[in-house]
C-alpha positions in Angstrom: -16.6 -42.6 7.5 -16.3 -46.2 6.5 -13.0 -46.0 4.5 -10.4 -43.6 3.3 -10.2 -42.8 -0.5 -7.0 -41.8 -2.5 -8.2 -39.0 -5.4 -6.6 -40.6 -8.3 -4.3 -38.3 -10.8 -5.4 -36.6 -13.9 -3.8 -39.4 -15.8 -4.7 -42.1 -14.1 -8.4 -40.8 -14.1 -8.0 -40.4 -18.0 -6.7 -43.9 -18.5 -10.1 -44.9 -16.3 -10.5 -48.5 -16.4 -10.6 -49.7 -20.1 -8.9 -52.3 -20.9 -5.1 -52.1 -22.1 -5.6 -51.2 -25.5 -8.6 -50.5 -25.4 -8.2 -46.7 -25.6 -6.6 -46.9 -28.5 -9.8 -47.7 -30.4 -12.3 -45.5 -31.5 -16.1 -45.3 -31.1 -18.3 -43.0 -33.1 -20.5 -41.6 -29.8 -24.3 -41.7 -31.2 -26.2 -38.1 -31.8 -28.1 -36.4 -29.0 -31.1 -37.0 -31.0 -30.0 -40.5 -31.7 -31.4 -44.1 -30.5 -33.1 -42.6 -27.6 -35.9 -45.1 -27.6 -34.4 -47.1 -24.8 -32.1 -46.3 -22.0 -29.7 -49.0 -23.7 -30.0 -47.2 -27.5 -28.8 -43.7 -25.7 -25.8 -42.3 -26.3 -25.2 -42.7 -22.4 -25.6 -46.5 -22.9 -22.0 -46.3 -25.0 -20.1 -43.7 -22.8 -18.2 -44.6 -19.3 -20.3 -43.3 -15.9 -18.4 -40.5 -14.8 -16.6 -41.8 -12.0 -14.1 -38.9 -11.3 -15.3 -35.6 -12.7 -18.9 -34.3 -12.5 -20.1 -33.9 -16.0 -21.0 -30.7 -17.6 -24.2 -32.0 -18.5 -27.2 -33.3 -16.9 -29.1 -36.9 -18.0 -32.7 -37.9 -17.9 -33.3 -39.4 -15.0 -34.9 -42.5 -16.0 -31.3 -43.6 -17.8 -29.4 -42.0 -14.5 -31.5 -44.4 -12.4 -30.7 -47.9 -14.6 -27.2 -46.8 -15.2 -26.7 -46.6 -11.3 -28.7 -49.5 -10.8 -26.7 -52.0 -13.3 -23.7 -50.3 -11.6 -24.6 -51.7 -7.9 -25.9 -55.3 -9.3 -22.1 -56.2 -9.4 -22.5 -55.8 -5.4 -23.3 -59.2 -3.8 -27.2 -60.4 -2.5 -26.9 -58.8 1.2 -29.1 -61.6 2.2 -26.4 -64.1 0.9 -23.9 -62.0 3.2 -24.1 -64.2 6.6 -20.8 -61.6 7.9 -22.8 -59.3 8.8 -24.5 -58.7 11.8 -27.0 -55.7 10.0 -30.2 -56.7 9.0 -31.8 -57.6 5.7 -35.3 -57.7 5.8 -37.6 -55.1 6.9 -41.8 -55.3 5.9 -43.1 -53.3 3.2 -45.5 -51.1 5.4 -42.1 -50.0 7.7 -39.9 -49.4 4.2 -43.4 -47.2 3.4 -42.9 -45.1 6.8 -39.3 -44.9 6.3 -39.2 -43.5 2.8 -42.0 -41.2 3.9 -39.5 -39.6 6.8 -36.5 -39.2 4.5 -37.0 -35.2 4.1 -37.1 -34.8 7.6 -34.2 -33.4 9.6 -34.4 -35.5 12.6 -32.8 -32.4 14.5 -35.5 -29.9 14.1 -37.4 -31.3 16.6 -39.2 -28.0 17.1 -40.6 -28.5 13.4 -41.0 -32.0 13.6 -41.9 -32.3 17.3 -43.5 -35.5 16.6 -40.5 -37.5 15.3 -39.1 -36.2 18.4 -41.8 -37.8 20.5 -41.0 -41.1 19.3 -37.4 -41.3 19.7 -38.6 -40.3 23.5 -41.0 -43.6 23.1 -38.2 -45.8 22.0 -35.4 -44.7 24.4 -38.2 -45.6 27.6 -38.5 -49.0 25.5 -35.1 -49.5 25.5 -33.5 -48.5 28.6 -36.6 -50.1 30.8 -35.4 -53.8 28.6 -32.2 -53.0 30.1 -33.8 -52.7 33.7 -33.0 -49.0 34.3 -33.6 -47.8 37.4 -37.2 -46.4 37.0 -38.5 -45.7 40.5 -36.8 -42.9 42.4 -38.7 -39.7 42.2 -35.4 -38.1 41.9 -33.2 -39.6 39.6 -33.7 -42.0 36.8 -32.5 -43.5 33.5 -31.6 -41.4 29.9 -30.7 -41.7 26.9 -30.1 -40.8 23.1 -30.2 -42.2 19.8 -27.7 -41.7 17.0 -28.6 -41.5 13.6 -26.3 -40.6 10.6 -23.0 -40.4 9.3 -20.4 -39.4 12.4 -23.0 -37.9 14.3 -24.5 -38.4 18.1 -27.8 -37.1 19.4 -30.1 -34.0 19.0 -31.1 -33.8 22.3 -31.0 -36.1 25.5 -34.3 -37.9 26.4 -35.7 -38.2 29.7 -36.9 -42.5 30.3 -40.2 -42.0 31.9 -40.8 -43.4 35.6 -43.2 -46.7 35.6 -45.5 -44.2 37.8 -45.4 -41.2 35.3 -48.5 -40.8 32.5 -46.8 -38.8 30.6 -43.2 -37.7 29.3 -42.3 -34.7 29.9 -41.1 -32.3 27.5 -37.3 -31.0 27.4 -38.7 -27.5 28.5 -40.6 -28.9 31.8 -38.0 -31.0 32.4 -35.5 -28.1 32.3 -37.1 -26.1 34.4 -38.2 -28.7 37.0 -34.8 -28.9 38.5 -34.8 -32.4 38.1 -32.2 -35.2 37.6 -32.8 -37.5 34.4 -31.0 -40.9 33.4 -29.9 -40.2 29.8 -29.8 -42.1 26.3 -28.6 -41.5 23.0 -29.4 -42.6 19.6 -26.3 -43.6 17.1 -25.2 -44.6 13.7 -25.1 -47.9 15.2 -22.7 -48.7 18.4 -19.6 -46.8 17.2 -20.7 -43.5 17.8 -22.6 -44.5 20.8 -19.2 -46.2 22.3 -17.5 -42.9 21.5 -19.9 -41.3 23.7 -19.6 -43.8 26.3 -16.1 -43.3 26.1 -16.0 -39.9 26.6 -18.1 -39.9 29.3 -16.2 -41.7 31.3 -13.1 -40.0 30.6 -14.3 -37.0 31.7 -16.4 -38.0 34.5 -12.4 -39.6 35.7 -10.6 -36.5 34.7 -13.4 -34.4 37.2 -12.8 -36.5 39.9 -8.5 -36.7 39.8 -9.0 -33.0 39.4 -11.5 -32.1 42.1 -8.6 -35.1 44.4 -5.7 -32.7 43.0 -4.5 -35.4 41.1 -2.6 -35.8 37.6 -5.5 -36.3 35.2 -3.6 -36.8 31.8 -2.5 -40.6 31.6 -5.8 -42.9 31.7 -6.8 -45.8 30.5 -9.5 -48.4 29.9 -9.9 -51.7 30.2 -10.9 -54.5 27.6 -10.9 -58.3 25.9 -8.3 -57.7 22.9 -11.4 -59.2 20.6 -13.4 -56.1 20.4 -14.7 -54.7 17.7 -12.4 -52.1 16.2 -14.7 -49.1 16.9 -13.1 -49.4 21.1 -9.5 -49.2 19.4 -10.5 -45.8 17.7 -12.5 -44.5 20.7 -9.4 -44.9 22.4 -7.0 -43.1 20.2 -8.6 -40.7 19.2 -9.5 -39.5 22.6 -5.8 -40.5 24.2 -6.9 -43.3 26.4 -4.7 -46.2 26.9 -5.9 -49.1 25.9 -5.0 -52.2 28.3 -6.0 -55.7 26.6 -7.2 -58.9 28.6 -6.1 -61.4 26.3 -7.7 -64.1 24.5 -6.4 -67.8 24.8 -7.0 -70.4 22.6 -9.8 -71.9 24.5 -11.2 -68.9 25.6 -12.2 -66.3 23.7 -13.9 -63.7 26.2 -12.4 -61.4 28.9 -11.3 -62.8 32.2 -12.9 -61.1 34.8 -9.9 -61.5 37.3 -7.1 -60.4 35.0 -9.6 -57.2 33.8 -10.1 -56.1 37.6 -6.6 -56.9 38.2 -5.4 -54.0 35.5 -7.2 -51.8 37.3 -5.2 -48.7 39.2 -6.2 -45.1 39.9 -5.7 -43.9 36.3 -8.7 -46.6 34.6 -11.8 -44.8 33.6 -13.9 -47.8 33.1 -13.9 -51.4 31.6 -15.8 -52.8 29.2 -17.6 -55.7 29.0 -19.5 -57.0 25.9 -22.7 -58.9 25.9 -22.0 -60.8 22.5 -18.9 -60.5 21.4 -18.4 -60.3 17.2 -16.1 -63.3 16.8 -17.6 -66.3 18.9 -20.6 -64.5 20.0 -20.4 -65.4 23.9 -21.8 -63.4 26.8 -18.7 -62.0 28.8 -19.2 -62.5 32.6 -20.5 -58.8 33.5 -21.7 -60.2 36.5 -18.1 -61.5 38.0 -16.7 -58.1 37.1 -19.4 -56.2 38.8 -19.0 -58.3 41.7 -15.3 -58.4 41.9 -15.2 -54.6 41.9 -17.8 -54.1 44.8 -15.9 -57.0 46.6 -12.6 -55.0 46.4 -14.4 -51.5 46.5 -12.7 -50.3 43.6 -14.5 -47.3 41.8 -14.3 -48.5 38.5 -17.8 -48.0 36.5 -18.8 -50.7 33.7 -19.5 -49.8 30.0 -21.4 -52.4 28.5 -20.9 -53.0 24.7 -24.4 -54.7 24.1 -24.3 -53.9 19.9 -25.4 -57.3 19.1 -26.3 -58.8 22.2 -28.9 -56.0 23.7 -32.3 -57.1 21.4 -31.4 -60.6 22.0 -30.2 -61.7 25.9 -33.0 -59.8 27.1 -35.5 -62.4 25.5 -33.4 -65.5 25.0 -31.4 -65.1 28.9 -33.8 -62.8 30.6 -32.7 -64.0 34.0 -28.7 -63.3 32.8 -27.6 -60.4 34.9 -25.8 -58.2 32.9 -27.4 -55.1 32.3 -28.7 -51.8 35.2 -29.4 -54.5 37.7 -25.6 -54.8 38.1 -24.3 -51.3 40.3 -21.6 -50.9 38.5 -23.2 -50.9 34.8 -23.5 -47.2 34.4 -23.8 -47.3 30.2 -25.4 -49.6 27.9 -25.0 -49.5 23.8 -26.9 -50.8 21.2 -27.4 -51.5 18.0 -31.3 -51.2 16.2 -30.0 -51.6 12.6 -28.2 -55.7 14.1 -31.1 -57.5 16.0 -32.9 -54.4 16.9 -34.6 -55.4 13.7 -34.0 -51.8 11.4 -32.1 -51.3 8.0 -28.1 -49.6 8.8 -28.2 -47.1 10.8 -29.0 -46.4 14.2 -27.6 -46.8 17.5 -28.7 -45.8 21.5 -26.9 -45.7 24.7 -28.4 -45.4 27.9 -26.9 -43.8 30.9 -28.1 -45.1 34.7 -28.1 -41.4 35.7 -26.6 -37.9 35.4 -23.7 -38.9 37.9 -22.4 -40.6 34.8 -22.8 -38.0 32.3 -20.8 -34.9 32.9 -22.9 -32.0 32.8 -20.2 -30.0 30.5 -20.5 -32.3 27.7 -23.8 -31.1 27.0 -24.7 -28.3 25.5 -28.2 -26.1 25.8 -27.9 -25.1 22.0 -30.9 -22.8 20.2 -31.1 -24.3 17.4 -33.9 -23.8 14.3 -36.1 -21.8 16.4 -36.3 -24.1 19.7 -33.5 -25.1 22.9 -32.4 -28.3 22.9 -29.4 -30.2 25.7 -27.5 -31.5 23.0 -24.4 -34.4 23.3 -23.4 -34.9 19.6 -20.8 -34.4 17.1 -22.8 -33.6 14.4 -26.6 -32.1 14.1 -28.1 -32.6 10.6 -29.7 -36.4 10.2 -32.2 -38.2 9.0 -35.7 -39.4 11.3 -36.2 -42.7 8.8 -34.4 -44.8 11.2 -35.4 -43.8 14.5 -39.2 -44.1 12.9 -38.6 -47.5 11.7 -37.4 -48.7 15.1 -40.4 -47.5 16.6 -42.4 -49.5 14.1 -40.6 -52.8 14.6 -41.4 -51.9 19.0 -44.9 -51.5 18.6 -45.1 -53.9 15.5 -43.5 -57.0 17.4 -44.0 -56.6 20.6 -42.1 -58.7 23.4 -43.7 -61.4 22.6 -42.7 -60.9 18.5 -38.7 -60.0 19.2 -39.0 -62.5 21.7 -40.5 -65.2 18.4 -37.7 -64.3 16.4 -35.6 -64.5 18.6 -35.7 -68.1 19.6 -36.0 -69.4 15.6 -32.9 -67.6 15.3 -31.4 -69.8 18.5 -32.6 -73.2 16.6 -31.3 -72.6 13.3 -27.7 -71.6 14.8 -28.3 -74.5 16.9 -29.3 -76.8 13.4 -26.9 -75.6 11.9 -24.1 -76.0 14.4 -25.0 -79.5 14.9 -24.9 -80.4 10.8 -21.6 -78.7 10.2 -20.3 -80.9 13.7 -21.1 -83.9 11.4 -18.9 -82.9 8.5 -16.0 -82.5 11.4 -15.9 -78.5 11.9 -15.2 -78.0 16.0 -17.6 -75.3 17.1 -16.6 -72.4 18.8 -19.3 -70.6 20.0 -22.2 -71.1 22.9 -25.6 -72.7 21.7 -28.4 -73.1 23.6 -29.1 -69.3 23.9 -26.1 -69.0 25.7 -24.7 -66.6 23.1 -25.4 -65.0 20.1 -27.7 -66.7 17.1 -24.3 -67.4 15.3 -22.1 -70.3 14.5 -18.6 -69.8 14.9 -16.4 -73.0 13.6 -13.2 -74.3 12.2 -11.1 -77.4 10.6 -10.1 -79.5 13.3 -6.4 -78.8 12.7 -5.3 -82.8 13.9 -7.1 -83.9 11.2 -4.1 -82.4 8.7 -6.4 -80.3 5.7 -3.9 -79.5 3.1 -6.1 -76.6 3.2 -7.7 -73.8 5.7 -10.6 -71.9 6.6 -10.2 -69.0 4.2 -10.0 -71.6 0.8 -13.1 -72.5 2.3 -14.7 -69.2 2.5 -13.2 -68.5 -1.3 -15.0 -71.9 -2.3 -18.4 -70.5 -0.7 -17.9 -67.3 -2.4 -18.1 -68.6 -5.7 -21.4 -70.1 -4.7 -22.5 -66.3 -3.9 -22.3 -66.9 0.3 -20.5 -64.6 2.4 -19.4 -66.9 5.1 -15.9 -64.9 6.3 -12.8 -66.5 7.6 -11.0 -64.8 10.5 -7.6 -64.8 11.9 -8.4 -64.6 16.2 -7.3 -61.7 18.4 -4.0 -61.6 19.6 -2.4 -64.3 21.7 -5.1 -67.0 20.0 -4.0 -65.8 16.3 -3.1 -69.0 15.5 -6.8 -69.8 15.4 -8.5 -69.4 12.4 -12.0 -69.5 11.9 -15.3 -68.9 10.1 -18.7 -67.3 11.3 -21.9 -67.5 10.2 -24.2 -64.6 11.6 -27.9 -65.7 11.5 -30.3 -63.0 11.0 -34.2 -62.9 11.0 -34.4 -63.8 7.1 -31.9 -67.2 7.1 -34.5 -69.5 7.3 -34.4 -73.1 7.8 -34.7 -74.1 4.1 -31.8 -71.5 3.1 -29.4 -72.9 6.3 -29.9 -76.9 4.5 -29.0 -75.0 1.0 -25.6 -73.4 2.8 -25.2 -76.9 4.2 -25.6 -78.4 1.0 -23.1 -76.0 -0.6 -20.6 -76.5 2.5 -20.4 -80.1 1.5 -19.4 -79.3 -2.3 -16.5 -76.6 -1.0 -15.5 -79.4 1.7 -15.5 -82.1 -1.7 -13.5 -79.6 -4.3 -11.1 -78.7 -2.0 -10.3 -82.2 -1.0 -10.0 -83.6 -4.7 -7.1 -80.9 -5.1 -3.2 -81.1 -4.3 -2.1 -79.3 -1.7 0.1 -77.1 -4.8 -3.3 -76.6 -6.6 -5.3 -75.1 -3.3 -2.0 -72.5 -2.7 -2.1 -71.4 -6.4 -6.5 -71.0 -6.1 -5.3 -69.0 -2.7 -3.0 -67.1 -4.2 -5.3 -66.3 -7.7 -8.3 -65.2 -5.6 -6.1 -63.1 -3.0 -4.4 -60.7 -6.4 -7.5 -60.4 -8.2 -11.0 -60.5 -6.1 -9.3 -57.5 -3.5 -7.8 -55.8 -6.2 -11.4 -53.6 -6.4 -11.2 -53.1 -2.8 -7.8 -51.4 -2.5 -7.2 -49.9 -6.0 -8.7 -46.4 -4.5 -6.8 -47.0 -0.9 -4.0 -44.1 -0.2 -0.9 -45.7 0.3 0.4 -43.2 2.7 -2.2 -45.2 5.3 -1.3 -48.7 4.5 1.4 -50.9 6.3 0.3 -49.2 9.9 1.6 -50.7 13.4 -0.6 -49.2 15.7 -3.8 -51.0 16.0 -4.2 -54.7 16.9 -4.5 -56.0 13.6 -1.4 -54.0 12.6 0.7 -55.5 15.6 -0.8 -58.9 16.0 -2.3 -59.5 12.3 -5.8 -60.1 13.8 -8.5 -59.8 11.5 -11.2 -57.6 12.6 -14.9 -59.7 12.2 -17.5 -57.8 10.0 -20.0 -56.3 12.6 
């Protein structure tokens, strides 16, 4: 689910959205077996699309098609969107493979054993970049994809020991008795957090239980910038959330205070490897070691969305990952710099230990068994295929390519928008993300901010978002610029360029003049957003934007 939707009432649907007046005027609809030489002399061409009643009749499909299509050109050039994270580009031959998979449900593995096969492939892939333990005989890494609306995992998949030839299948590896590591593939890292999430809630609740302890008050640990996906895992499976908090010079988690909220009732902390406002690397490596130091039993989920497809080739020596004891989950997201269209997601467990055996289920399911962690079953194979492709396709050495041109254009691009006075906020170097984080330098006195900025930028067609900081730095405000594999060099100068102009414009207006622009572009661009938003849901206190007023970063 990406947002809630209020059904409107008959007579709002009826009044649709002509123009005032506008219904009082009558049109003459054109015969069926009129001006049907084009899609644009049909008698569809001069009707409204239905928008909230299916109609009784069907169309042909070649005027369905452009109607839809003229519909969605009113949507903005995602590769002009620099919020987002997802990517953009993907080569014709992979788009080819992916178009060819869309029939196939990604569940049936017993029909499409194949596809299943490869998921196996890409899970080994991943969990052995995250340096999953690999050699015991005994015990070693697993994991899952998710793929889908709201939906985790067909089946768990063993990660193949450096030693082994071959994978085994879920059968064998059923009845061999042994122990697995597991994984899990995603609609990107939300679902895969949820799963992390409840993991270690009940691998807590197992242990207070089996101590005689009270098991229903527990908590988790986190930097109040996450992403608002941890927020939701947390309330919707009542865990209290307990916030290390921002300051306005530092924008991760501090490992001291995070250890320090620590007591017998925290089922794990979480620690990101790129967080979504600044991009930095939080310090998994001074948690890990402050909790063996103190021998707290306190496992670390590691929220590696962005950061998983890029530390590992950027920072490989950067300890952060199954080389830390205390790591016992790692998630990621393929559709951000795992390099595949929105969406699919993995997590990776170390071993079983973490990964409560009644949360999976041995299910029979289209004709074949399957150990099954999910909340849903039916999705599609296209993006689990098409992150095999970009695996095999690239290569280290290709992600690893990428990886630094991304690195020197946030670093070019940091250092121009330094020159027109912007402080930057985020790490360059490869010490972070490939993003540029930024804002006015507030001595300076701008009778205007970072959002008029973003507004100015928009009507250039750039999505370059404004952002109010997490709580106890909200007084920040900044911008982020996300730099993904198709912002090339010659299109960062051309956002450079147009950076200037909203920099010039804004400064040749009054202060009065900026507010009323503000004010203009705030009633009437969102207006399309929230016109369909049920009012019974806005106004809420509960969540970190609703208490503080921080502004959640597009992920």
């Amino acid at each position: 689910m990406v947002h809630l939707a209020s059904v409107p009432s008959d007579a709002a649907a009826r009044r649709g959205s002509v123009a005032e007046g506008m219904e009082k005027i009558q049109f003459n609809d054109p015969a069926e077996d009129e001006a049907v030489a084009s899609v644009y002399g049909s008698r569809f061409a001069a009707q409204d699309l239905p928008q909230h009643e299916m109609p009784e009749r069907e169309m042909p499909k070649e005027i369905a098609y452009r109607m839809i299509r003229d519909d969605l050109s009113l949507d903005g050039n995602p590769m002009l969107n620099l919020a987002s994270f997802v990517t953009t580009y993907m080569e014709d031959e992979v788009e080819k493979l992916m178009a060819e998979a869309l029939p196939k449900n990604f569940i049936d593995y017993e029909e499409y054993p194949q596809t299943a096969e490869i998921q196996n492939r890409c899970v080994s892939m991943i969990a052995r970049m995250f340096n999953a333990p690999t050699q015991s005989e005994h015990v070693s890494a697993m994991g899952t994809s998710t793929v889908g609306e709201q939906l985790l995992v067909p089946f768990l998949s063993l990660v193949a020991r450096a030693s082994d030839t071959s994978i085994v299948t879920q059968t064998e590896y059923r009845s061999s008795g042994r122990d697995i590591d597991g994984a899990d593939i995603s609609l990107g890292s939300s679902e895969a957090i949820m799963l992390g999430v409840l993991s270690m809630k009940r691998r807590w609740q197992n242990k207070r239980k089996a101590e005689g302890k009270d098991s229903s008050r527990p908590n988790i640990i986190m930097n109040a910038a996450v992403q608002v996906c941890w927020e939701k895992a947390a309330r919707y499976f009542e865990v209290e959330e307990r916030y290390s908090y921002c300051t306005e010079d530092r924008y991760v988690i501090d490992p001291e205070e995070a250890v320090n909220l620590v007591d017998e009732n925290t089922i794990g902390i979480c620690a990101i490897v790129g967080t979504t406002y600044t991009g930095e690397y939080e310090d998994v490596k001074a948690i890990n070691d402050l909790l063996v130091k103190k021998n707290i039993d306190c496992p670390i989920h590691v929220d590696a969305a962005s950061g998983g497809f890029v530390a590992p080739f950027i920072v490989p020596d950067l300890p952060w990952d199954f080389r830390l004891e205390k790591v016992v989950s790692i998630n990621v997201s393929g559709h951000k710099y795992g390099l595949v269209y929105p969406g699919v997601g993995w997590i990776v467990w170390r071993s079983p230990e973490f990964l409560p055996k009644e949360l999976v289920f041995n299910i029979n399911y289209l004709g074949a068994d399957q150990a099954s962690f999910t909340l849903n079953f039916s999705k599609g194979a296209s993006q689990v295929i098409g992150q095999y492709y970009q695996m095999i396709r690239l290569g280290k050495r290709g992600y690893r390519s990428i990886m630094m041109n991304l690195t020197r254009t946030a670093d070019y691009l940091a250092a121009n928008l330094k020159q027109l006075g912007f402080l930057i906020m985020s790490k360059g170097g490869g010490q972070g993300l490939p993003l540029v984080a930024f804002r006015l330098d507030r001595e300076k006195g701008y009778h205007y901010d970072e959002f008029a900025i973003a507004h100015q930028l928009r009507e250039r067609g750039w999505v370059v978002p404004a952002y109010t900081m997490a709580p106890h730095s909200e007084n920040l405000k900044m911008m982020r610029v996300v730099v993904r594999e198709d912002f090339s060099r010659a299109r960062c100068d051309t956002l450079v360029q147009d950076i200037k102009l909203a920099l010039q414009t804004l400064n040749a207006m009054d202060q009065k003049t900026v507010e009323v622009h503000q004010e203009h572009v705030k009633k009437n661009t969102t207006a399309t957003k929230n016109k369909n938003s049920h009012p019974h849901y806005s106004k809420e206190r509960h969540s970190l934007q609703g208490k503080h007023g921080k502004t959640h970063a597009v992920c």
